[in-house]
C-alpha positions as CSV (number, residue, x, y, z in Angstrom):
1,X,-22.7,13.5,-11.7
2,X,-21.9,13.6,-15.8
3,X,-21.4,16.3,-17.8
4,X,-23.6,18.3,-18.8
5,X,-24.7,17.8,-22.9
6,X,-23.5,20.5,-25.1
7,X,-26.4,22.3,-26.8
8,X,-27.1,20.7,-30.3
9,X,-25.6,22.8,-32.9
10,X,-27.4,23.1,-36.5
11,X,-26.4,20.6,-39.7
12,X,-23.6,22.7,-42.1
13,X,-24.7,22.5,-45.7
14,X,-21.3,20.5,-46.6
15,X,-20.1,17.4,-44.4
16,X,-17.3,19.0,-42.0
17,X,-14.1,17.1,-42.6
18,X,-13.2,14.7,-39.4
19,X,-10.9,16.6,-36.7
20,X,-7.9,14.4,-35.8
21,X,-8.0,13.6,-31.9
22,X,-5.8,15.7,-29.6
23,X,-2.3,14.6,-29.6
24,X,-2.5,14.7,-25.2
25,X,-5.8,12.4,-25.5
26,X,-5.6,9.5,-22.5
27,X,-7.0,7.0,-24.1
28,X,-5.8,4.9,-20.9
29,X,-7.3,7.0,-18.6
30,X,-9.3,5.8,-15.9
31,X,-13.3,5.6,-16.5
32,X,-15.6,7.0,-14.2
33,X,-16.5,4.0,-11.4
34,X,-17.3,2.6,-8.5
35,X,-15.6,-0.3,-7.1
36,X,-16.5,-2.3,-4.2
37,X,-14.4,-4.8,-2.3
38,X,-14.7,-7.2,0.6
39,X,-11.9,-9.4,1.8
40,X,-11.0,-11.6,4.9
41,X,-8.0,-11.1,6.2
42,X,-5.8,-12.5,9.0
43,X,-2.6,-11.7,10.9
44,X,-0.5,-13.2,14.1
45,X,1.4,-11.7,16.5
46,X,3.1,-13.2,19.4
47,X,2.1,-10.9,21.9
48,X,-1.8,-10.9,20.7
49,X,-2.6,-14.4,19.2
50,X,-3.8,-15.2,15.8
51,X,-5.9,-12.2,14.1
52,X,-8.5,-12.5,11.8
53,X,-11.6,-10.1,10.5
54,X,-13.1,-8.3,6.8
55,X,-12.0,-5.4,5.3
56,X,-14.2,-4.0,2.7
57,X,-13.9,-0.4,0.9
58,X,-16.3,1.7,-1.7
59,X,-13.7,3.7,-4.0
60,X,-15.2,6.1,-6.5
61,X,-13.1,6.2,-9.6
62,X,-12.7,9.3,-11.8
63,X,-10.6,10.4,-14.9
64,X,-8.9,13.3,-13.2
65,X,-8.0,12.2,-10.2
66,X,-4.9,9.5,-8.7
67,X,-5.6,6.6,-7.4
68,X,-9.6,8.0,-7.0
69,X,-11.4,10.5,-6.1
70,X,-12.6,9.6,-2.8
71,X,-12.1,6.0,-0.9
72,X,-14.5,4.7,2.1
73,X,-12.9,1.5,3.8
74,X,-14.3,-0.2,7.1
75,X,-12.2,-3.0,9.4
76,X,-13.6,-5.8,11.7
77,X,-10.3,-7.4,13.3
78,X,-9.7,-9.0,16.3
79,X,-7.0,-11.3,18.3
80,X,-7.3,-14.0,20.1
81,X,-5.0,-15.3,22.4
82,X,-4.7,-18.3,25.3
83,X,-6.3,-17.6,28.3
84,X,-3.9,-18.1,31.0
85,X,-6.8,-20.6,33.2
86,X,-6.9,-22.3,29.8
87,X,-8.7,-21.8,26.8
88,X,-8.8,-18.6,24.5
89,X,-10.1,-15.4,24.7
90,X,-10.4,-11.9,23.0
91,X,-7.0,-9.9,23.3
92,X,-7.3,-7.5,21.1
93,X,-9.9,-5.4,18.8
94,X,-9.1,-2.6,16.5
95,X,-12.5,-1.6,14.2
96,X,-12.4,1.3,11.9
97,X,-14.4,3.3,9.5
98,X,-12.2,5.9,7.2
99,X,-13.0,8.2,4.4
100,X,-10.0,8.9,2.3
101,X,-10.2,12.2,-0.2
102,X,-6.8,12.8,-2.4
103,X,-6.1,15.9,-5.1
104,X,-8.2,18.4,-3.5
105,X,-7.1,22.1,-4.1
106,X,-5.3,21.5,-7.5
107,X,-3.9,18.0,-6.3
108,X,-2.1,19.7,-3.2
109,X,-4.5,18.7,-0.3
110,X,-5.8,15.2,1.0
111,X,-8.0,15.0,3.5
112,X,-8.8,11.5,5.8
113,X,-11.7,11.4,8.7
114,X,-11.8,7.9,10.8
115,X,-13.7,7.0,13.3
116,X,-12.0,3.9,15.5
117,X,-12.5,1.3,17.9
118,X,-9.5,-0.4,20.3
119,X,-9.8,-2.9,23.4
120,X,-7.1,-4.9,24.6
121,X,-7.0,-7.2,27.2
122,X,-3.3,-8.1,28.1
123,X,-1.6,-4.4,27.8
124,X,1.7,-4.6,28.8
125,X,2.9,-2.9,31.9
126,X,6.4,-3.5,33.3
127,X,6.8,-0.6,35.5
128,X,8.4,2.6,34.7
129,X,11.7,3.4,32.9
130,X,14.6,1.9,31.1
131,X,15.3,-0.5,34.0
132,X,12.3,-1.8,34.1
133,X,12.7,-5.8,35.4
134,X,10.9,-8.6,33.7
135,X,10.3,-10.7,36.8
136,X,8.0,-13.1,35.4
137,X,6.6,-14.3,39.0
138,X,4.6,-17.8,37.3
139,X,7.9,-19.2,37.1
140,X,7.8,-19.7,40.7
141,X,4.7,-21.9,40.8
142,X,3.8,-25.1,39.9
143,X,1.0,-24.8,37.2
144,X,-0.3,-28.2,38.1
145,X,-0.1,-27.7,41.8
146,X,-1.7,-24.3,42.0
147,X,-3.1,-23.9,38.7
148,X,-5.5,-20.1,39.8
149,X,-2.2,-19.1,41.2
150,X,-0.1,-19.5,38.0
151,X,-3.3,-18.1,36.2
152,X,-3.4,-15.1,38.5
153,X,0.5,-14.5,38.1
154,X,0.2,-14.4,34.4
155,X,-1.5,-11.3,34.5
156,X,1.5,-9.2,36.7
157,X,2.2,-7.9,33.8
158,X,-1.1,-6.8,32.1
159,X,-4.2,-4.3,32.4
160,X,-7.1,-3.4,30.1
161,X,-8.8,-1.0,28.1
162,X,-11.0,0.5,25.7
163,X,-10.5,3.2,23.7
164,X,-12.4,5.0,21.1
165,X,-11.3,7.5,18.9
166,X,-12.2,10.1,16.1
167,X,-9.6,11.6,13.6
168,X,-8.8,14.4,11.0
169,X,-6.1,14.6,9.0
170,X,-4.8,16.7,6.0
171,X,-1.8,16.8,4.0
172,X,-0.7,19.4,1.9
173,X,1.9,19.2,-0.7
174,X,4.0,23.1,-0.1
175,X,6.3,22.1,-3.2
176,X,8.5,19.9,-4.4
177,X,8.9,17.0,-1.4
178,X,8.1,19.1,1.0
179,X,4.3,18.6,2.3
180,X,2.8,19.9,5.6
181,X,1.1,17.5,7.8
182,X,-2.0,18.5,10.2
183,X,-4.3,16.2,12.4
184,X,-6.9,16.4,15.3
185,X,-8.0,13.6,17.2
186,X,-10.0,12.7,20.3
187,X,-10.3,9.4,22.1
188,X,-11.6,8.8,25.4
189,X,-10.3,5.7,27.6
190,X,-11.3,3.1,30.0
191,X,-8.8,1.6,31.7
192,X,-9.2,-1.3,34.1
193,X,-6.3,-2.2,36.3
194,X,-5.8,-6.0,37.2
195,X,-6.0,-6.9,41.3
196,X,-2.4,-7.9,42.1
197,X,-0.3,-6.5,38.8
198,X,2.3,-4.8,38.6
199,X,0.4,-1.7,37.5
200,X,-1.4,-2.0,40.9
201,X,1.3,-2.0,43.2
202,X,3.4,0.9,41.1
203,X,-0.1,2.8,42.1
204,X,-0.4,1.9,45.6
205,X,3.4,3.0,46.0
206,X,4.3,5.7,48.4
207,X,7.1,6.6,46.0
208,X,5.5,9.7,44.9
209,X,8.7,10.0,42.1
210,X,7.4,6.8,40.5
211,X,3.4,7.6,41.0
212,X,3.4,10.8,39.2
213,X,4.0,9.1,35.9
214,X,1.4,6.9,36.5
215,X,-1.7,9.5,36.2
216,X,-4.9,8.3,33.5
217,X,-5.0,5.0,35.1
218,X,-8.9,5.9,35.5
219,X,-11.5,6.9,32.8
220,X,-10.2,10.4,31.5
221,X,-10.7,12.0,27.5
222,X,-7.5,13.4,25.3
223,X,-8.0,16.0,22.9
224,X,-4.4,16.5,20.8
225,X,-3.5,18.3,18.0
226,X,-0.4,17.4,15.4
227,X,1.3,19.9,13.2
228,X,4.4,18.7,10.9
229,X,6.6,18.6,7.9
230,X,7.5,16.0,5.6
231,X,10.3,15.4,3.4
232,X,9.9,12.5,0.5
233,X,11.7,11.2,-2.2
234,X,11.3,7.8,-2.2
235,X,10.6,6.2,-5.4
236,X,7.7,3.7,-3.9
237,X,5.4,4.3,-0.8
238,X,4.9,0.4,-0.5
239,X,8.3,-0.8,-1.1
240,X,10.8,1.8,-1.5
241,X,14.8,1.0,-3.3
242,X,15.6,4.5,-3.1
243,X,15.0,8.0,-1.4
244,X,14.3,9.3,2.1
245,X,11.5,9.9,4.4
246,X,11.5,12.4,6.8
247,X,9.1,13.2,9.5
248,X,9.4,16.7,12.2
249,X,6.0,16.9,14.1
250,X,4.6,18.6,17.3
251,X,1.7,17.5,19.2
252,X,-0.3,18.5,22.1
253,X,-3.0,19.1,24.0
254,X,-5.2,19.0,27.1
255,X,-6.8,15.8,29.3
256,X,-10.4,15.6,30.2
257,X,-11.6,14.6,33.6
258,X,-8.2,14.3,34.9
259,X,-5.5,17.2,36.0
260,X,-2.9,17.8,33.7
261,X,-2.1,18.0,29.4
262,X,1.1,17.9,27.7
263,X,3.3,18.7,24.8
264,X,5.4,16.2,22.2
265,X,8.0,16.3,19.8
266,X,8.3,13.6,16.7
267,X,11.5,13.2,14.6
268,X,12.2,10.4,12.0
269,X,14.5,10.0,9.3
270,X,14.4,7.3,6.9
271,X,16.4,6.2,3.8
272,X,16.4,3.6,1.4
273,X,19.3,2.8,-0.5
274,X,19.5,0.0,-3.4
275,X,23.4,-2.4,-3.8
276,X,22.1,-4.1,-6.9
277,X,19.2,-2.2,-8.8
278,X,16.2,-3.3,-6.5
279,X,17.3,-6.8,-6.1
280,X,18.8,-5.9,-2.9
281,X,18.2,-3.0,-1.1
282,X,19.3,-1.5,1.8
283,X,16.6,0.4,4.3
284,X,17.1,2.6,7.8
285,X,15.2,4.4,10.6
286,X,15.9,6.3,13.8
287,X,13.0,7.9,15.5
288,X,13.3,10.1,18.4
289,X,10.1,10.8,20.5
290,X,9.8,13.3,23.9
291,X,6.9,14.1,25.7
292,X,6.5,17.0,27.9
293,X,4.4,18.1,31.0
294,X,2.0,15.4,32.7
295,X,0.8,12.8,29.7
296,X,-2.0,9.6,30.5
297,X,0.5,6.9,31.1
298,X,-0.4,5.0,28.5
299,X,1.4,7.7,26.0
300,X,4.7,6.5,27.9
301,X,5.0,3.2,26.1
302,X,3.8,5.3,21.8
303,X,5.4,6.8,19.3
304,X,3.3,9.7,17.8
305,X,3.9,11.5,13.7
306,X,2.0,10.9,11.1
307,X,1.2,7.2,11.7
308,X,1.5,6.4,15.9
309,X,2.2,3.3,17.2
310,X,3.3,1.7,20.1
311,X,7.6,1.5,20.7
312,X,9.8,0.2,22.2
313,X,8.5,-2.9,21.7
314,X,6.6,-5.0,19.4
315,X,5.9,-5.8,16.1
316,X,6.8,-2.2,14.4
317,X,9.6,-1.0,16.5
318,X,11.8,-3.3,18.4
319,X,11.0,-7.0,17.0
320,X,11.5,-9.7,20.2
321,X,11.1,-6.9,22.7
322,X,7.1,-7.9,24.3
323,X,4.9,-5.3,23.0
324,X,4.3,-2.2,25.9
325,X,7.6,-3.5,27.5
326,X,9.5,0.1,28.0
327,X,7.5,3.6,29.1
328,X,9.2,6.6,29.7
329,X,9.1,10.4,28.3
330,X,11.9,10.2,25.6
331,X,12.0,7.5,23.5
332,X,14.8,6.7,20.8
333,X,14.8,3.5,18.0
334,X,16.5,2.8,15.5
335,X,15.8,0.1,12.7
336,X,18.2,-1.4,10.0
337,X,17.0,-3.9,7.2
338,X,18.8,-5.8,4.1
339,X,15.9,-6.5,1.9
340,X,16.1,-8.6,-1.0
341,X,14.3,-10.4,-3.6
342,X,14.8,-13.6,-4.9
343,X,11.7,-14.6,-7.2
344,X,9.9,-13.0,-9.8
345,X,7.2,-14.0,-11.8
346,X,3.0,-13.3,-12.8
347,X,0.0,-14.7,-10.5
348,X,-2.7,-13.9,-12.4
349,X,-1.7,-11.5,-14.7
350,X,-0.4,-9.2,-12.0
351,X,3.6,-9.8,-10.7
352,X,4.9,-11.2,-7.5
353,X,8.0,-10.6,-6.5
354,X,8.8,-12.9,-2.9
355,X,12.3,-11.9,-1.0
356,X,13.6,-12.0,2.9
357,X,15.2,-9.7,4.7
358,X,17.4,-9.5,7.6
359,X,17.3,-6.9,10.2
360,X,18.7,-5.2,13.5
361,X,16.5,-2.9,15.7
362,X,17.4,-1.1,18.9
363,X,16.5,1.6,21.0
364,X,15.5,2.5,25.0
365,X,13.6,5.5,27.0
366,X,14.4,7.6,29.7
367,X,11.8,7.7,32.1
368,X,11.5,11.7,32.3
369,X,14.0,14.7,31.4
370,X,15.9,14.7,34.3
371,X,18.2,12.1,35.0
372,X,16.5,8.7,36.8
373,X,19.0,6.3,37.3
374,X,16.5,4.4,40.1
375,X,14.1,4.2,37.1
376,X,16.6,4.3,34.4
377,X,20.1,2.6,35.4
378,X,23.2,3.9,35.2
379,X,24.2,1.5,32.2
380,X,23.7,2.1,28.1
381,X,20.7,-0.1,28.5
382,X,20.1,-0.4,24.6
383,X,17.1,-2.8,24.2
384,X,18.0,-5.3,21.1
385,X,15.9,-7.4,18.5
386,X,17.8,-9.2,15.8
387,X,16.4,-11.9,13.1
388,X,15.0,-11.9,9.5
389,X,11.6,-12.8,7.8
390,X,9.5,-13.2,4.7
391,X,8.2,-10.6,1.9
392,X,5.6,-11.4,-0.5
393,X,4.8,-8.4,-3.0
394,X,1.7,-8.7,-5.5
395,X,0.9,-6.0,-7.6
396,X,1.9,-2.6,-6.9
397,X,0.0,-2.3,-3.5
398,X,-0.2,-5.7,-1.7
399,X,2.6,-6.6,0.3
400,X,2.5,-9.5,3.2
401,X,5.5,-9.9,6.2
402,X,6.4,-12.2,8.0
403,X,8.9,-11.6,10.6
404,X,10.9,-13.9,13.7
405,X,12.8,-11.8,15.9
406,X,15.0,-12.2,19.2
407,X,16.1,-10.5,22.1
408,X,17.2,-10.9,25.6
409,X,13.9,-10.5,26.6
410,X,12.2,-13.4,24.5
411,X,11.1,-14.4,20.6
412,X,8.7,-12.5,18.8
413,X,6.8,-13.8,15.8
414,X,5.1,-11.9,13.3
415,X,2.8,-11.8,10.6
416,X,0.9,-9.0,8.9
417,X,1.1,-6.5,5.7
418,X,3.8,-4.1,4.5
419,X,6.8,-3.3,5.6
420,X,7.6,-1.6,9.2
421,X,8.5,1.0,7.4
């Protein structure tokens, strides 16, 4: 709502001389608005297929407040991806709604709610540890000879599932770089194991040292809460040339209709470091992630903090390394990237600046805190991803990537928005 009108004052005898505007008058200062955007959008990934959906958002704009006073944005996205008996089908959805509410408390609190929607159909699932084999049974059999067979072995490697999920979060700047990061979230899951997979027999195993990892592989509810500090002094959230990032969380929490509950601890460290002003800049990341008492095994294969995702593996952690490839309790990655740009110049009245980058990612698990070495081996066992891609900034806030990356265990392309980190 406006202001309320000042009460009318009466006429002076004399004209009053005009008062000179304030010297700290904004005269560029953001009006009072409401914006609203729709806009396709589309990604690929080599593990998922070719994405595509709408994202739309409702900002409200005010004078006092950077970038706005309170943002409501809404996804439709999905994958598709061949269907091993031939044609294409649905891989992967991920639908959101999120409310987004900076400067609260004298610009030290933001506050984001989101309710969200994922199924996937091909989750990966190579069995348990660091020495986990890729044995890729279809290569065996003749597609054109036994065409349901090769279908069937296609899928050793995956199961389903559906997962909704509701989430708060708040961030409080303490002082300085220094914020405070809380969040609760709860997501129930539905998991549906394929006949004949390699999730199936790791269940029907009378190894009981490799099924007690594998608990959640039925319907069961996670309700976790995150606590954690952040140090940040990077010069650019989108694409940074210089500072640091770092990231020391704890998580937790207990599981619904099945026994159990666990703890987790999140560590990152990030820096950004520019050669030649912010032509070419240097960028790294290490992440360290442990999980304690009896997790859903679907938590053995993510990374949690502020922003969880799924490592090692995939398009945000280990480039060329199939998505869901490693699970285990401890987790360690490590990212390094040479970014550069090449080409400058104005689209529309706004710049685009277009570089590529080259980059090296590593990293493994250990299957739990005691040493494995039928799950884990007895070697280093560093998973590796190694290639180079595409960046494509416009404005101050849009940025596109594409990425190519290989390992031992295959060739990953990718192609979404921002940097991995």
């Amino acid at each position: 709502m406006g202001e309320e009108p000042a009460p009318e004052e009466p006429a002076p005898e004399e004209p009053a001389p005009e008062e000179p505007a304030p010297e700290d008058a904004d005269s560029s200062a953001v009006p009072k608005k409401t914006e609203v955007s729709v806009l396709p959008g589309a990604a690929y990934d080599s593990n998922l297929g070719f994405g595509f959906g709408v994202v739309g958002d409702v900002a409200r704009f005010h004078p006092d407040y950077d970038p706005y006073k309170a943002r409501l944005s809404a996804q439709i996205f999905l994958y598709l991806g061949p269907r091993p008996a031939g044609g294409v089908r649905v891989t992967y959805q991920h639908h959101y709604v999120k409310l987004d509410l900076p400067q609260l408390a004298n610009d030290r609190l933001r506050l984001r709610f989101t309710l969200r929607y994922r199924s996937q159909i091909n989750v990966g699932y190579y069995g348990m540890g660091n020495a986990a084999p890729d044995t890729r049974p279809w290569e065996t059999i003749d597609r054109e000879l036994d065409p349901e067979g090769w279908a069937a072995a296609r899928q050793y490697n995956e199961y389903s599932f559906i997962k909704p999920e509701f989430s708060a979060e708040s961030l409080y700047r303490i002082a300085g770089p220094v914020s405070a990061y809380g969040a609760f979230r709860m997501w129930w899951t539905w998991v549906d194991v394929v006949d004949q997979s390699k999730l199936a027999e790791d269940l029907a195993s009378p190894d009981e040292n490799l099924t007690r990892f594998l608990v959640g592989a039925q319907r069961h509810g996670v309700v976790e809460g995150t606590a954690g500090l952040i140090y940040d002094t990077r010069d650019n959230e989108i694409a940074p040339n210089t500072g640091m990032f770092h990231e020391l969380a704890v998580r937790g929490g207990p599981t619904l209709e099945m026994p159990g509950g666990y703890g987790g601890l999140h560590l990152q460290a990030r820096f950004f470091g520019s050669l030649l002003d912010d032509w070419i800049v240097v960028a790294g990341r290490v992440m360290a992630d442990a999980l304690f008492g009896q997790p859903p095994f679907l938590e053995l294969s993510r990374y949690a903090g502020q922003w969880p995702d799924y490592g090692p593996g995939g398009a945000v952690s280990i480039r060329g390394v199939p998505l869901q490839r490693y699970h285990g309790k401890i987790k360690l990655i490590g990212n390094f990237e040479l970014r550069t740009k090449l080409l400058r110049f104005n689209l529309f009245k706004r710049p685009l600046e277009a570089g590529l980058i080259a980059f090296f990612d590593t990293g493994r698990v250990w299957a739990d805190w005691t040493p494995q070495p039928t799950l884990d081996g007895e070697a280093l066992g560093l998973a590796v991803g190694v290639g180079g891609g595409l960046r494509i900034q416009w404005g101050g806030t849009f940025m596109v990537r594409a990425d190519v990356g290989w390992s031992p265990d295959g060739l990953g392309v990718y192609f979404d928005v921002n940097h991995i980190f």
